[in-house]
N, C-alpha and C positions, 0 to 999 in steps of 0.2 A: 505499619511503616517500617522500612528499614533500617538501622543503624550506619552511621561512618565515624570514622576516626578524625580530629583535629589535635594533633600536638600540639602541646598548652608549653609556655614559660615556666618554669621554674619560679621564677620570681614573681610576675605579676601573671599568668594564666594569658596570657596573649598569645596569639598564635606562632608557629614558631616557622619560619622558614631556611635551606636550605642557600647555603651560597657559593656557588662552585670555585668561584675565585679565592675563596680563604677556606673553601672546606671546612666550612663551620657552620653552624645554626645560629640566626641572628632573631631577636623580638623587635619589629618595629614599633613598638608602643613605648619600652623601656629603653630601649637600645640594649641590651645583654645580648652577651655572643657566647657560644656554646662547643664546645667541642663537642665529637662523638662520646667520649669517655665522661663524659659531664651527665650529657640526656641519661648514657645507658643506668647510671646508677638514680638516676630519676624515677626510674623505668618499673614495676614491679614485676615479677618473676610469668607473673600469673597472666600480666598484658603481654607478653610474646606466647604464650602458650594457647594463649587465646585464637591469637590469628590463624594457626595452625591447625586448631580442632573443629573452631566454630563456625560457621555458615551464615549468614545474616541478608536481609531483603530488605532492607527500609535505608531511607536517603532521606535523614531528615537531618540542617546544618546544626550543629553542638553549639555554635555560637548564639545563632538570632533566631530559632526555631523553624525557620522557612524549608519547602521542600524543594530539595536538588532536581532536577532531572535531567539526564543524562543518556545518551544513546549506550546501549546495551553491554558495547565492550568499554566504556572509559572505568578507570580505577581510580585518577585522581581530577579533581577539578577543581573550581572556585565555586563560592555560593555567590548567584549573584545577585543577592541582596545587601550583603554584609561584605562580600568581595573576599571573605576568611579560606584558604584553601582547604580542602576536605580531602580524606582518602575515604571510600567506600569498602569497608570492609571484607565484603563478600566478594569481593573482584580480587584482591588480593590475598586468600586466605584458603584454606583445605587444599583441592584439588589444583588450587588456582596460585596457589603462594608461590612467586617465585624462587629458585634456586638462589640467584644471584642477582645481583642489581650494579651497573655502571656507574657513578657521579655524574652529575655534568661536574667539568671544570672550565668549560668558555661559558662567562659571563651574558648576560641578555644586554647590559652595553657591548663587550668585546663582539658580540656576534650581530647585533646592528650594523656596529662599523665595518666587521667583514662585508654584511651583505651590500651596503652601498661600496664598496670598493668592491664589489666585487659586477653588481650592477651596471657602476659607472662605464667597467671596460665593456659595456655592451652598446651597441650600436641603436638607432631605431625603436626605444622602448617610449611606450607614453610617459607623458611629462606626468601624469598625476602616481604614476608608481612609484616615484619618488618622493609623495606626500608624507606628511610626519602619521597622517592616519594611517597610510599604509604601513607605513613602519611599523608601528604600533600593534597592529597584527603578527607580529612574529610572538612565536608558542614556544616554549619549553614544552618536549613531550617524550616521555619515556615509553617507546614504543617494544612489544615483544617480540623477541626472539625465539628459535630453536637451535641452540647451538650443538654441533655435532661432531664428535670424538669417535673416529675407524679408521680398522688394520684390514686391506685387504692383500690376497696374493693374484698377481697377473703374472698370465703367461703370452708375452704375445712374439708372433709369427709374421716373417716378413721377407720380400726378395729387394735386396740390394742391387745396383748396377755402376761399378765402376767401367769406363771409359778413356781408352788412351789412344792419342794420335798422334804423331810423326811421321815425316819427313825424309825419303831417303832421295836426292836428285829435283825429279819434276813428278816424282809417285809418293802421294798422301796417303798413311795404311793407318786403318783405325779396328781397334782391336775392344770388344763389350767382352763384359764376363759378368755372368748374371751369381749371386750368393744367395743360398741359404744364410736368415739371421734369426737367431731367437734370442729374448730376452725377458727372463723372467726373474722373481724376487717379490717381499714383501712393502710394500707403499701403506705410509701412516699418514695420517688426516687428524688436523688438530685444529681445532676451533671452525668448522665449516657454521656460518651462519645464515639460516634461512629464517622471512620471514614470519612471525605465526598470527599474522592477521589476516583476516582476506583482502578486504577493502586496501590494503598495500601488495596485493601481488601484481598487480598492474603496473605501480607505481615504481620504477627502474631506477631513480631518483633515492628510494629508501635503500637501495642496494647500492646505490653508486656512492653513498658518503665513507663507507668502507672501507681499508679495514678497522675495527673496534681492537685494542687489546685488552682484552678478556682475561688477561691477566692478572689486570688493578681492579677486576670484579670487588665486590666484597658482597659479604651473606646479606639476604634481604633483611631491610629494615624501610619498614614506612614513613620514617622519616626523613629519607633522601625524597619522598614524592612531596612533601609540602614545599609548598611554592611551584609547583610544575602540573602539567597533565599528563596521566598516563593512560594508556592503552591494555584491556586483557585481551589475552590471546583467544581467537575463537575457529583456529586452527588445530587440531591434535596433529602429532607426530604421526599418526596411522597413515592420516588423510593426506601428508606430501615423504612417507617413507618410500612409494618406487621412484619417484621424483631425485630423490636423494641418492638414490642407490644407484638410477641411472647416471647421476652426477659424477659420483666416485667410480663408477665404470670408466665413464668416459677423462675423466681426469687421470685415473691407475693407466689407461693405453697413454694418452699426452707423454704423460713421465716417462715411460718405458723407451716409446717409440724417439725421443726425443734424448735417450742414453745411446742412441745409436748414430755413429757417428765412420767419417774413411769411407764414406762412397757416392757418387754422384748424386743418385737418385734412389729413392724408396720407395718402395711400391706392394701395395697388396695385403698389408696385414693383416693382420685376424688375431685377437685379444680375449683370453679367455680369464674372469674374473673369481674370487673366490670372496665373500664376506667371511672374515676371522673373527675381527668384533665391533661391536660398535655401540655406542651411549650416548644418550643425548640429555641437554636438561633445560630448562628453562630461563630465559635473561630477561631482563628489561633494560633495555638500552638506550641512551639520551640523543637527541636529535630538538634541531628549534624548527621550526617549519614555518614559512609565510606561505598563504595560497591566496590568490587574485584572480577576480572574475573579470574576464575583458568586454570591452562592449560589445565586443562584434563575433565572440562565442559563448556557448554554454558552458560547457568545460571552463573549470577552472585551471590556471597554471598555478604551478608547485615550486618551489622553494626549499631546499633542506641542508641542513650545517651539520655536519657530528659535533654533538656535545663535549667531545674531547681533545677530537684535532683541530677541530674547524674545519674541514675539508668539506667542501659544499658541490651540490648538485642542483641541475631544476632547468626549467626551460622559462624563458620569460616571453612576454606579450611584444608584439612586433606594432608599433604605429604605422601602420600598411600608405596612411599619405605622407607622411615623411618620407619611409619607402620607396613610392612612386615617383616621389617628386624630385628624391635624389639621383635615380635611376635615370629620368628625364633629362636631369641637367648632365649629367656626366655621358649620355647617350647623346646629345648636342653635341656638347664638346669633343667627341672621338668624332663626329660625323665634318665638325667644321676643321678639325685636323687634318684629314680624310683629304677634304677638298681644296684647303690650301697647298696640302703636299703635291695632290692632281692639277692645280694652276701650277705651280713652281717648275714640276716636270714638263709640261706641257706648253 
């Protein structure tokens, strides 16, 4: 069986979770709060070296002995016997350890509250989406990244056409003159973030809560995952680098072509790329997720907040008789419009 991790209290060994809103670690057993610089000196030297070298297969909870199981890429979860959060160490360790890790800092209250106001402005949704169960569904989930740092050089090619007309008497004389335009120079790329899960490349949603600044990254530490679910990554960089490459293609022409400026119309270019350098490395980055299964499809609809700004995406479920029935009555009413205006006339 495999091993996982459970951050223990300092004081009384209770579990220790993560709280974005004071960016501290709290014990709900003791109530002790923790700073980061508190845990680290907890910490022994030997338990960060650990994650880095060691490898581990077994999911058994540290707390109540029960075994976890888990779909193949999660890195952190709940046991849910004991309800204790666990980190599984093999998902986040060797090969697999990430670079960098985000906080969350919106709350799992603060981000309730977004999603019903944010809910609320929507039209047409079933009444029970708004249940306290469903609510209760929203995830903490630190999902991974590929984040991507490149210098490319473009050179792109283009015909310009300015356009003059005037007036001499009752004779309109219009005058075209076609340019040569070139525009090249070096274009830098900083923080380009792609997914590295599969099961989220579909999902437009995990890309639309964006952008993350990757800035207030800090070095990975397994203790930002207690209290939350995480995701590993089951994407390599190999498998979406022309993907990427054709990105910064196409983004290196945008910029250029878009430095060009003084003439009517643009027309015809041709963009030739050069890759100078590029690095990439690995995040895990916070997002709360609600998904809801409708009656009346298979498919589940999505829900997603960034862990940081709040800025949310997702598509919600439409009450299709509500719908109809609004549709109906407001389709009356233009029709008996309609026909009192045709009496009045008439």
């Amino acid at each position: 069986m495999s091993d996982v991790v459970s951050h223990k209290c300092p004081n009384c060994d209770g579990p220790l979770l993560f709280d974005p809103e004071s960016q501290s670690f709290h014990c709900e057993y003791c109530l002790s709060v923790f700073k980061d610089t508190d845990i680290k000196e907890n910490t022994e030297p030997s338990q960060v070296e650990e994650l880095a070298k060691e490898t581990f297969n077994l999911y058994a909870c540290p707390s109540c002995g029960a075994e976890v199981v888990t779909e193949e890429t999660t890195a952190a979860t709940y046991c849910y016997y004991c309800h204790n959060p666990v980190v599984l160490k093999d998902r986040v360790s060797g090969e697999f350890l990430p670079n960098a890790i985000l906080p969350f800092k919106v709350s799992e209250k603060e981000a309730k509250e977004k999603f019903l106001q944010w809910a609320n402005k929507k039209k047409f949704i079933p009444r029970d989406f708004f249940s306290k169960k469903q609510i209760e569904k929203m995830t903490g989930v630190y999902f991974p990244y590929w984040n991507v740092d490149a210098e490319l050089f473009g050179d792109v090619k283009a015909k310009g056409t300015k356009i003059d007309v005037w007036r001499i008497d009752e004779t309109e004389y219009t005058r075209t003159r076609r340019y040569d335009i070139r525009r090249k120079g070096n274009v830098t790329f900083k923080s380009l973030l792609k997914t590295a899960l599969s099961k989220n490349v579909k999902q437009n949603m995990i890309e639309s809560v964006q952008p993350f600044n990757v800035d207030d990254c800090q070095a990975f530490d397994s203790r930002f995952l207690s209290g939350f679910q995480a995701e590993k990554r089951d994407l390599e960089f190999n498998e979406i680098k022309d993907a990427v490459n054709q990105e910064l293609d196409q983004y290196t022409e945008k910029l250029l072509v878009n430095d060009i400026s003084g003439y009517g119309m643009i027309d015809s270019s041709r963009c030739q790329t050069q890759l100078l350098n590029q690095s990439n490395q690995y995040y895990l980055l916070p997002l709360w997720i609600v998904t809801y299964k409708g009656h009346d499809s298979e498919e589940p609809y999505y829900f997603a907040m960034n862990g940081v700004s709040g800025k949310t995406s997702g598509i919600l479920p439409v009450n299709k008789t509500k719908l109809i029935g609004t549709s109906a009555m407001i389709g009356a009413v233009v029709s008996g419009i309609v026909l009192l205006g045709g009496y009045l006339l008439f």
